[in-house]
N, C-alpha and C positions, 0 to 999 in steps of 0.2 A: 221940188215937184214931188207928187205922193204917189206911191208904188201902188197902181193898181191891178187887182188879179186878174187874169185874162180867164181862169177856170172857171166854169157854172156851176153852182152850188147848186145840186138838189135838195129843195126844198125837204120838210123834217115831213114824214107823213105820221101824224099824230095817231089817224086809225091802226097804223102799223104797228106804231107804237105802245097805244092801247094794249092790243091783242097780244103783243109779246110779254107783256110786263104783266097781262093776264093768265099767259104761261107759266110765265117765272111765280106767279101767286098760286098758282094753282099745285108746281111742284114743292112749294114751300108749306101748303096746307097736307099736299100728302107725306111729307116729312113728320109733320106734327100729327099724324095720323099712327105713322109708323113709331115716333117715338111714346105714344099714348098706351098703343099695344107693347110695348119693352119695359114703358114703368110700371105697367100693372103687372108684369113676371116678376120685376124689382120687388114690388111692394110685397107678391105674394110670398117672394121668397123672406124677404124683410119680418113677416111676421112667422113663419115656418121655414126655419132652414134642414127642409128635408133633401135627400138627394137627389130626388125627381125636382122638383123647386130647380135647384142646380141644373142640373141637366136641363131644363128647358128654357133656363136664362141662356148656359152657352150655346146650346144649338138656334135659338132667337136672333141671338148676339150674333153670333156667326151667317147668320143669312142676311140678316139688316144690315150690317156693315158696308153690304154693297150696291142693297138699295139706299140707304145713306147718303151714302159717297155719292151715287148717279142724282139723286134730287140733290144734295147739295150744288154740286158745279155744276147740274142744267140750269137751278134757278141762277146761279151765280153769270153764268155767260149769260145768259139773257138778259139779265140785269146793265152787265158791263156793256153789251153791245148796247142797249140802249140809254145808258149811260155819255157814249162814245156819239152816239147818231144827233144827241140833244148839242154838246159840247166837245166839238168833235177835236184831237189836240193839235190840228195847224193852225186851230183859231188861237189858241196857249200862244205860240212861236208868235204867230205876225203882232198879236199884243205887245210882247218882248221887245218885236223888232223896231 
């Protein structure tokens, strides 16, 4: 006899879906916004290593780091949850089973 799930599976809401993974694009484009503004300090300094150059890299560096970090792992969760909603992992197990 075949082991059937008594659970109801809510269905995948794809417009949900959409819109989160339009999130997660959206933090990913202002990351590449942010690193756009750090490599033109780079370059600047790349062609003039003055110590104003310097200085404006580390104090750059130093405030990006932690917009960085926050667009990194927002787009990252967003990603993963909708990662998880599409292929969710008890479907993984009862496969297995």
């Amino acid at each position: 006899m075949k082991n059937v799930s008594t659970a109801v599976k809510k269905p995948l809401d794809l417009s949900d879906t959409l819109y989160e993974l339009r999130k997660a694009k959206g933090s990913l484009l202002a990351l590449c916004d942010e690193l756009d503004e750090f490599g033109s300090l780079v370059c600047r300094f790349d062609d003039d290593h003055s110590h104003d150059n310097a200085v404006w890299i580390a104090l750059e560096a130093s405030r990006d780091f932690d917009t960085w970090k926050c667009l990194i792992f927002c787009a990252r969760d967003i990603i993963t949850d909708q990662i998880t909603a599409i292929d969710p992992p008890e479907a993984d197990e009862e496969a297995k089973a």
